[in-house]
N, C-alpha and C positions, 0 to 999 in steps of 0.2 A: 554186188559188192566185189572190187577186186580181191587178189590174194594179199597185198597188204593190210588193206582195209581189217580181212575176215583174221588176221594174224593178231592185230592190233586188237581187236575186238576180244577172241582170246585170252589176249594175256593180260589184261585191265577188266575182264567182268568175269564173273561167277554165274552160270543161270542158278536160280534160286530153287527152294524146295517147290515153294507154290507155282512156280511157272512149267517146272518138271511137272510133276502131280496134272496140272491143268491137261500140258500137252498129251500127255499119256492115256488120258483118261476121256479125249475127245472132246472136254467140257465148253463148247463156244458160251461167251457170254454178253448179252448186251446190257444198253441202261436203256429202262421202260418205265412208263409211268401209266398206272390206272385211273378209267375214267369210268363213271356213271351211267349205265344208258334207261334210257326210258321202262326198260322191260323187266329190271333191277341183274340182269347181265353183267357181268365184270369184263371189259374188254381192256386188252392191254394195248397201248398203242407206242412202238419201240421203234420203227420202221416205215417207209414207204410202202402201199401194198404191193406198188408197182416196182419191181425190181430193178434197183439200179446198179451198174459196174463201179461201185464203192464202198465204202465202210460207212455208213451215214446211221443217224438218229434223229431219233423227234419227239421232241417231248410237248404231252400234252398239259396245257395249265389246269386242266379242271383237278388235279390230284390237291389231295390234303397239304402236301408239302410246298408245293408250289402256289396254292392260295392264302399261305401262311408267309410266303415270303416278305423278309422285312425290305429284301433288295432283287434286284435282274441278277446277280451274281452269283445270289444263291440255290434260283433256280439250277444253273450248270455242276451245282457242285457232286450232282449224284451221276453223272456221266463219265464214267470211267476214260482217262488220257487227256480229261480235261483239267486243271488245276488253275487256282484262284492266286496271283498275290494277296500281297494285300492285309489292311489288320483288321479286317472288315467293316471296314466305312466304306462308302459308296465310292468316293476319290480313291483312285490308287487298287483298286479292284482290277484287276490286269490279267486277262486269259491267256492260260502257255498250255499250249496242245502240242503235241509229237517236235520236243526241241525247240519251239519257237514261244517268242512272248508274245506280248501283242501287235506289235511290229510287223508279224509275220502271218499275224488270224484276220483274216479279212471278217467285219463286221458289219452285215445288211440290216435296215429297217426297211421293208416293205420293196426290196429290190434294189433298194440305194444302197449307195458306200457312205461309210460313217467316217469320216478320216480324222479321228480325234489325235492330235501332237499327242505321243508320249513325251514328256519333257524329264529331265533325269530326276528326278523328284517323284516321279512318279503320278501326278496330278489328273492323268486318262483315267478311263472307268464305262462303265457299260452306266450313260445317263439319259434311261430309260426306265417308267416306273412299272413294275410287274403288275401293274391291276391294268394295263394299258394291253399285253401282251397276250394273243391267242393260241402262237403255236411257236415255237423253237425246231428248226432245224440244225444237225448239225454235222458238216461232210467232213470227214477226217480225212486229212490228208491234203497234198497240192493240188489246185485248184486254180491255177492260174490262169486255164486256155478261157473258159468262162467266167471267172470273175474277175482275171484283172492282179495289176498289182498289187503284193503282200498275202496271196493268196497262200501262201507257201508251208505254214502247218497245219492248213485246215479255212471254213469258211463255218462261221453261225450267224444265221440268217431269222429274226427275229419279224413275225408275221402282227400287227397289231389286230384291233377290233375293225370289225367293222359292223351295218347296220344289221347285219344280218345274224351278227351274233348275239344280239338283242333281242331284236324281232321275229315273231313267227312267220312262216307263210299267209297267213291272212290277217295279220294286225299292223295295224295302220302307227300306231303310236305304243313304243314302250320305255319303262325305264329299271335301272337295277340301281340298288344301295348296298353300299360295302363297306364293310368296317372288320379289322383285323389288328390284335393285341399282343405283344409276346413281352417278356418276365426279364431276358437276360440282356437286354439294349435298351429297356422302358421303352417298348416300340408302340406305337397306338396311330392308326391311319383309318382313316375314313372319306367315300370321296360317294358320286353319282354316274351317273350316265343315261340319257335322254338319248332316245333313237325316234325318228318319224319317215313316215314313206307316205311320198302324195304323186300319183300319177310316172311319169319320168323320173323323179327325182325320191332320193333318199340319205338318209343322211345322219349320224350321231355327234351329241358333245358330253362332254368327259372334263370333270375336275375333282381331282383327289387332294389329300395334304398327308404327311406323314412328320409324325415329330420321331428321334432316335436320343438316347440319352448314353449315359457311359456305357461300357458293353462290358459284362461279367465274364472275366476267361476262367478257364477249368481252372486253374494253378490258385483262384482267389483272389489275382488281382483286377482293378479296374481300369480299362482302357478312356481317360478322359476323351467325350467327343459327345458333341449336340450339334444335331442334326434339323432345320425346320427345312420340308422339300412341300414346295405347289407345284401343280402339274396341267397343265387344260392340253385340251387334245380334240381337235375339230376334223372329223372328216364328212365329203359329198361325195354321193355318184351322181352323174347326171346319165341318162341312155337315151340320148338322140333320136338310136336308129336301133334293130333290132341289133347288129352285129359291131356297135361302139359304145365304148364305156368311158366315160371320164372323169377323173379322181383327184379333188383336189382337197389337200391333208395339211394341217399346221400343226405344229406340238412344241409348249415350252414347258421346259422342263427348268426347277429354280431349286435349290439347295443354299442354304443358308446358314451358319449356324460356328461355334468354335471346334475347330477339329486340328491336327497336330499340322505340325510342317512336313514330315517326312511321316510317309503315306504308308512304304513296302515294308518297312522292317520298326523294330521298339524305338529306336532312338538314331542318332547321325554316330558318327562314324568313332568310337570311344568315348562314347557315353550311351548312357542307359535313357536318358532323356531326351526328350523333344519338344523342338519350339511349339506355343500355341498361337495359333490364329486365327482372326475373326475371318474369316472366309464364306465368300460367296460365288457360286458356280451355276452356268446358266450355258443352256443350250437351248436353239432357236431351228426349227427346222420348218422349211417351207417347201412342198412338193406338188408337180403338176403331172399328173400321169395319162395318158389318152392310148386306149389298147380297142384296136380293128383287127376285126377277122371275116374275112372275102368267104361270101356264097357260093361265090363260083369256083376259086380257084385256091385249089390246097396249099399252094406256096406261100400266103402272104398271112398270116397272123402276128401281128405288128403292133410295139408293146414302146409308147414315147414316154422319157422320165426328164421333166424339167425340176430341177432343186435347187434350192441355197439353204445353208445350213453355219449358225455364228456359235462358236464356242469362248465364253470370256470365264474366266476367274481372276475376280478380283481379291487380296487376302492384306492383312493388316497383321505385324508382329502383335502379341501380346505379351509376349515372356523372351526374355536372350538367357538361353543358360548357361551360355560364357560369362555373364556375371556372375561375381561374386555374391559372398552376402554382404560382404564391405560395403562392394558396386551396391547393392540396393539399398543399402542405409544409408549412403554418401548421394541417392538419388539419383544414378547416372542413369542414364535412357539406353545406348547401347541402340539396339535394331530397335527396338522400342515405341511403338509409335510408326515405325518405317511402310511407306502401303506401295502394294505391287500391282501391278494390271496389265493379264494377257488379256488376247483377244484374236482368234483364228477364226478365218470365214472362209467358208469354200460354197461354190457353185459350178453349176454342169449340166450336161445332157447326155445322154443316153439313147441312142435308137435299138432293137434287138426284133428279127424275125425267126419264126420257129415254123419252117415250110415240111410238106410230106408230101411225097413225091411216088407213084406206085411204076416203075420201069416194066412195060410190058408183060404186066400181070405176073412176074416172074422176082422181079427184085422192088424190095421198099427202101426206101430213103427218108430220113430226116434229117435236117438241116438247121441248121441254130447259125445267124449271120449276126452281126452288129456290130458297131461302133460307139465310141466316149469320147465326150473330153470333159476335165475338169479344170480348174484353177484354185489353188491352196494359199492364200495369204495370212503371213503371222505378225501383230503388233502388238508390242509393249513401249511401258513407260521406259524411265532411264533406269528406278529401282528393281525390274524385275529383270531373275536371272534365267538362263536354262530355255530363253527365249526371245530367237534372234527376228532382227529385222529382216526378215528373205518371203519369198514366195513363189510355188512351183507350178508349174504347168505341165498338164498330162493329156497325151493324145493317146487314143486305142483303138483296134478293130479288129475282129475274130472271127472264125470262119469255124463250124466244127459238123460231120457230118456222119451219121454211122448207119451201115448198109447191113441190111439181112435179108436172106433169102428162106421161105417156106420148107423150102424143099433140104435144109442144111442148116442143124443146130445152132448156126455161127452169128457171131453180129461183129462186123468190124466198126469201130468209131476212130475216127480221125480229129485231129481239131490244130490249129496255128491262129497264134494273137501276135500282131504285133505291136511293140508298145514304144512310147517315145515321152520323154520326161526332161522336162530343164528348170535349173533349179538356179536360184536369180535372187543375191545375195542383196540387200537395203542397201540407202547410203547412210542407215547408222553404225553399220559395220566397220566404217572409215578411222574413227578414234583408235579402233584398239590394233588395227594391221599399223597404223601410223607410227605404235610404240616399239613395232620390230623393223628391223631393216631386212631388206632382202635376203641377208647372208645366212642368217639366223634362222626365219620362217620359212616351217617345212614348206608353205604354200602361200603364194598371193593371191588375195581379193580375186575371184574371178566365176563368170557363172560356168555351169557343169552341165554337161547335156549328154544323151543317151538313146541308140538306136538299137532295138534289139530284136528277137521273136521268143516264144516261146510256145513248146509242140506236146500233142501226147498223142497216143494210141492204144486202144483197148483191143484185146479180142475176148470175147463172149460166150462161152461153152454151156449153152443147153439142153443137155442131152435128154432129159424127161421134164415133167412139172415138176417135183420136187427138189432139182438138184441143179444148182449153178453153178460153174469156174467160173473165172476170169484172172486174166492178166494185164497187167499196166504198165507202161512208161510215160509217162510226164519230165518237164521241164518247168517251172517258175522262178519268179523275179519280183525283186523288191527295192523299189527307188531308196537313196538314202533318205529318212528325214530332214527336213528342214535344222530342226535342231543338232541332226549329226555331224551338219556338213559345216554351218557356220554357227555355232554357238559359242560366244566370249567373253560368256562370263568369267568373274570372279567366284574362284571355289573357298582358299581358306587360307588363311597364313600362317607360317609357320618362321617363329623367330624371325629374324629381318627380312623375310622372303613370302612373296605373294605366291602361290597359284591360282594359273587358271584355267580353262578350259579353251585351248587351241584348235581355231578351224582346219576344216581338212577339206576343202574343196574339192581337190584329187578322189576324195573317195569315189571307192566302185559300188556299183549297185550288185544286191547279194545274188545268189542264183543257185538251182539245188537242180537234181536230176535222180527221182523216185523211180525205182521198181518197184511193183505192190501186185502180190498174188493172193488171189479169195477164193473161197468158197460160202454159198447160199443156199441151207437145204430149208425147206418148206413144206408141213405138215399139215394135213388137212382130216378131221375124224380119224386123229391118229388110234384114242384110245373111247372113243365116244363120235356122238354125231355133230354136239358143237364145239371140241373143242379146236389149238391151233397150236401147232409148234414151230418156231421157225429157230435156226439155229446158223451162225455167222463167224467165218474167221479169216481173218487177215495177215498176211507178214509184208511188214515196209521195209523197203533199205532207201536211204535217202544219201545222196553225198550232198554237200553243199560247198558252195566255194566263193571267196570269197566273203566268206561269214563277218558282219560288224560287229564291235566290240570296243570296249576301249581300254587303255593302256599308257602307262608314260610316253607324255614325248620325249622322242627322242634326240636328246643335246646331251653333252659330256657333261656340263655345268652339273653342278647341285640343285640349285635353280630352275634349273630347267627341266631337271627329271620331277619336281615336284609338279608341271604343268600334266594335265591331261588333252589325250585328241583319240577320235574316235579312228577305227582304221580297220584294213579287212587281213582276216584270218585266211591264207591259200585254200586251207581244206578243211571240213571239218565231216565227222559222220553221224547220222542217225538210225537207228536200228531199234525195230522192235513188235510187236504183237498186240493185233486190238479181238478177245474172244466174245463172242454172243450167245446169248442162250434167250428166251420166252417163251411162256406155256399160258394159254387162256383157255379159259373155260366158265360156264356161270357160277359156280361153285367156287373154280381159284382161280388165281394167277399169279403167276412167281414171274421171277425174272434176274438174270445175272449179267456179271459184265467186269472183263478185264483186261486191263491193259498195262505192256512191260515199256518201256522207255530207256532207253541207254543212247546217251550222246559219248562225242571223244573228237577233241582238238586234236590231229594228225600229226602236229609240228609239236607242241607240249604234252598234249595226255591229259589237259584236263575237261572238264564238262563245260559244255560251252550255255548250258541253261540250266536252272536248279529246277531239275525234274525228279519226281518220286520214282523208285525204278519198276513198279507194279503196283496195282491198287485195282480192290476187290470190292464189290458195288453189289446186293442183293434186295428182294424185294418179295413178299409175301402179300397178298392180298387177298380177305376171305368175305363175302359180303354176309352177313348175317340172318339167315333163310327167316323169310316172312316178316322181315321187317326192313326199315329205312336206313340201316346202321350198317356202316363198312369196318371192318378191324384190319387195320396193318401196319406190318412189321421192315422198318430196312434196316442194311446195315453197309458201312464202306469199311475197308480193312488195307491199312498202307504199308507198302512195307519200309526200312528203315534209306533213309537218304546212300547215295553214293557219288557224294562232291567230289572231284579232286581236284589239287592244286599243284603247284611244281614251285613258286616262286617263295620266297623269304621275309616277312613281313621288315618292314623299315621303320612305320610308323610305331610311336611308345605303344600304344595299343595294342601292337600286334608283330611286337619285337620277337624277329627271330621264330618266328609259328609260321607253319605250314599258311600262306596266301593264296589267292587269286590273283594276276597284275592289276585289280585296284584296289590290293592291299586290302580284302577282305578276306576274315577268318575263314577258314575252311571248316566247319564245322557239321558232325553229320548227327540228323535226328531222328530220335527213335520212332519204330513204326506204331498202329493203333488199330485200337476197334471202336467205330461209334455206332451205337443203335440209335434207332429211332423208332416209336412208335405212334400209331394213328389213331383217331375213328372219325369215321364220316358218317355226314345225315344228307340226308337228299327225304323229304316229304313224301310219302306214295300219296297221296291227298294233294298236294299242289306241289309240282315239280320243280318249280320255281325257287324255292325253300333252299337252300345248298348251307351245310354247316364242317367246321373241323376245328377236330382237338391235337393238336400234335404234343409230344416228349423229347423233343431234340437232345441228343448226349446223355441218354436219361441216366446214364451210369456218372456223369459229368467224367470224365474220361482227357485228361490232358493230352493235348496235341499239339503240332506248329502246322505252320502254313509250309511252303517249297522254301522261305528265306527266312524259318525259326522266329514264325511271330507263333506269339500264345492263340491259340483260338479260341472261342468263343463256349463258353462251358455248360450247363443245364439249363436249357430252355423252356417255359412251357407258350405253345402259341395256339391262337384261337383265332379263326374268321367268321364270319357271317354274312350271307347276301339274299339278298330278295328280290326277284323280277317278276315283273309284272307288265 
């Protein structure tokens, strides 16, 4: 961080009591989750065993909480720096990690990229069913040389089933049934899964259903939404040859049912209400993957991803609450009846080799090489907004290699991606550039393209087994959306004057430059012969430049400042602490985790993402000696918002109040404590057997989300599954 930066930083934030306390006291803390093992053992599993130069997490599904999940969303929600929008419906579920939305969190299934359009409505979501889900990884922080763009606050990389997690070593055929209920959404899903292995070939299918009904928030009101989601999910291995595998994976995921208009927050923009609609949401994913690795020769372990992947929502007004009740006695229709339909499709390929290389029995090398491309196309009707005619193209290729020697604690990694991007406006776009003249329009119709790189470098200090450094610098990059660059819709009118949302072709693509210093110590029979302690801590400074956002345009008119366009911020900064803490043992395992977060716009002052400024994550797990029953205890602990704004509201709503430039209140909310409680059954008689009770909120404890939605208030959730 420069000296401005660190000045800045200063005189706009407070460190708090609990982030004092923490640092002082040495408290590293992570998010972990406990699993069952055969032996009735409690392992916790929070990390990679293999250590890596980052701040990362893993969460495993077998835990009570996460097999109770009504959604994928809410698996992350016990992962400290990670934060949900959202009013928790599965649409509009938006992950914002270290500054960034989802925009900037690159999201894998199975090695893929997921590139779901955020549209400003918010209509993205993580549309994947958690009974599908084996493992959750998740890397804090930039990640670009490796994954690509939008890696920029972080990458979770979600692992599904496969045959293997079904099947034993020596059974030829199995299958598991599942079924899981909870109290404060009328949540009730139940689905199978068939696995078989014959010779070469192996292979599982998968369908679930889940219905969701209103969702109870703590405060006693109810969030109207009904949810019907089907899910099928097919995958093969085929193994040729002793050293190739070949993977071919389908998954449609369907959502159906009445749920609001506006997804992230209670209602639109001075009102408390929101439109309903019959909405249906589908994702299609088709994937080919073929992964070699050479007998002979250590360089070549060679991993091909062919995919396509179609995201549509279709949705239908049911309610306009710009009527009146006049309007609905006099019978007017209004949006009423009005039906919208997007439809994004993307496809790609993928090549990546991960070579090791030994220099003269003196120095080792590994090597990570590959190349992408994709192609992103978005189509809608004439009614739908927030979703333009354009579609982008993405070429990539990366290089990353990190060298250690025996004889010298040290491990250097290197890495450079270069990336190229063009974004390639419809000719439905035509009508609405038609209605400005040159003189007026910030920008003309035109496509936008981008050549660029992006670098890091780690060094690696391991001095003994137990104790890691490392230091970081990185670079990433993140194309504008489709929707950023040419979106032309109509937003709302006001007295004889339309707004609308003005394209900005000109837009730049964002870009950040992370330093990030850790420490990893690692315990082995620290205080006994099985147990494990491992303990983690981080400091990120991130600039970023260029930051997207939106904001009036800008024209002298009246008119014209009522129009919106998206556009980039010179600088913005990111700062702040991710701590770890995990203890395992047969008898316990606990576990903690936290993380501070402070953003700050460099030009205005204010926060360029509604992030919590610290949040506290704990976990207690005790298995129950000499029998099948686990008891455990969590809790998260947030502390209160830290918005700021500089700008002066215009709108009635929000006359003369402290804003944000899109004239949103500036409002900050109090912090909280939520427990939860567990227990688990696992059968000592037949292993197979997996049961849980959970208490979510058991205190029913009022909260909001990061953008002051109510959340979700006393839960009680139950699962049950049987394999055989």
């Amino acid at each position: 961080m420069d000296i401005y930066g660190m000045c800045m930083l200063k005189k706009h934030f407070k460190y708090s009591g609990i982030a004092t306390a923490l640092c002082l006291l040495y408290s590293p803390i992570a998010s972990a989750h406990p699993e069952n093992t055969g032996t009735d053992s409690l392992t916790v599993i929070g990390y990679n065993d293999d250590r890596s130069s980052d701040f990362h997490s893993v969460i495993d599904t077998s835990s009570a909480k996460t097999q109770t999940a009504s959604t994928t969303g809410e698996i992350l929600k016990d992962v400290a720096g990670v934060t949900l929008s959202g009013t928790g419906i599965t649409n509009g579920s938006n992950i914002l990690m270290r500054g960034y939305d989802q925009k900037g969190i690159k999201i894998l299934v199975d090695g893929i990229h997921q590139p779901l359009e955020n549209t400003i409505n918010n209509l993205g979501g993580i549309f994947l069913d958690p009974s599908l889900i084996r493992r959750v990884d998740v890397k804090h922080g930039s990640a670009s040389t490796l994954h690509g763009a939008g890696a920029m606050g972080g990458v979770v990389a979600f692992n599904t089933l496969d045959p293997r997690s079904i099947l034993g070593t020596d059974k030829k055929l199995g299958a598991k049934l599942f079924s899981s209920v909870s109290s404060a959404d009328r949540h009730f899903s139940y689905g199978g899964i068939i696995a078989a292995r014959h010779d070469i070939v192996e292979g599982l299918f998968a369908y679930s259903q889940r219905q969701r009904g209103p969702i109870r928030l703590a405060n006693g009101d109810k969030l109207e939404n009904h949810e019907h989601i089907k899910n099928f999910f097919a995958k093969a291995y085929f193994y040729p040859t002793e050293n190739q595998t070949l993977i071919i994976s389908a998954r449609h995921y369907d959502n159906s049912g009445e749920q609001r208009e506006v997804l992230h927050r209670m209602g639109g923009f001075g009102k408390n209400e929101s439109n309903q609609m019959q909405r249906d949401t589908q994702q299609k994913n088709y994937a080919l993957t073929h992964h070699y690795v050479s007998d002979t020769n250590s360089w070549l372990d060679l991993t091909t991803y062919l995919y396509y992947s179609q995201f549509d929502i279709n949705q239908t007004f049911l309610t306009d609450t710009k009527l009146t009740t006049s309007d609905l006695k006099k019978n007017i229709q209004g949006k009423i009846g009005k039906y919208e339909a997007r439809t994004q499709s993307t496809y790609g390929l993928k090549f990546e080799d991960n070579a090791s290389i030994n220099w003269f029995d003196t120095f080792n090398q590994s090597v990570i090489i590959g190349t992408e491309a994709y192609q992103q196309k978005m189509q809608s009707n004439e009614e739908a907004k927030n979703f333009p005619l354009a579609k982008m193209n993405y070429i990539a290729g990366w290089l990353q290699s990190s060298l250690s020697t025996p004889s010298l604690p040290l491990t250097l990694t290197t890495g450079i991606r270069y990336h190229y991007y063009k974004n390639i406006p419809g000719e439905g776009l035509d009508p609405f550039f038609s209605k400005f003249s040159a003189k007026t329009l910030q920008a003309e119709k035109h496509t936008s393209s981008y050549r660029g790189t992006t670098e890091n470098i780690t060094l690696t200090f391991t001095p003994t087994r137990w104790l890691q450094l490392y230091s970081t610098y990185s670079t990433a990059f993140r194309a504008p959306t489709l929707n950023e660059m040419f979106n032309d819709s109509f937003h709302f009118k006001a007295g004889f004057f339309n707004a609308h949302w003005v394209p900005n072709p000109n837009l730049k693509p964002e870009r950040n430059s992370t330093w990030e210093y850790g420490a990893d110590f690692s315990f082995k029979q620290l205080l006994s012969q099985q147990d494990k302690l491992i303990l983690k801590a981080a400091y990120f400074d991130t600039k970023s430049k260029d930051y997207i956002t939106y904001g009036p345009w800008h024209s002298s008119s009246f008119a014209g400042k009522l129009n919106l366009q998206a556009f980039n911020i010179p600088e913005a900064m990111i700062e702040g602490i991710d701590l770890s803490l995990r203890y395992s043992h047969p008898l316990i395992s606990l576990g903690l985790s936290y993380n501070r977060t402070h953003t700050l716009e460099l030009t205005t002052h204010e926060t360029i993402s509604p992030v919590r400024p610290e949040i506290l994550t704990t976990f207690i797990q005790l298995p129950v000696t000499k029998t099948p029953f686990s008891l455990g205890w969590s809790g998260k602990f947030a502390g209160t918002t830290a918005n700021k704004g500089t700008h002066r509201g215009q709108a009635p709503h929000v006359k003369g109040k402290t804003t944000n430039r899109m004239q949103e209140l500036i409002t900050q909310y109090p912090g909280y404590g939520i427990h939860d409680f567990s227990i688990s059954y696992q059968s000592q008689n037949n292993k197979d057997i997996q049961a849980a009770l959970v208490l979510a909120n058991a205190f029913n404890r009022e909260h909001f989300s990061a953008l002051g939605v109510p959340q979700e208030g006393r839960n009680i959730k139950m699962s049950i599954s049987y394999r055989w």
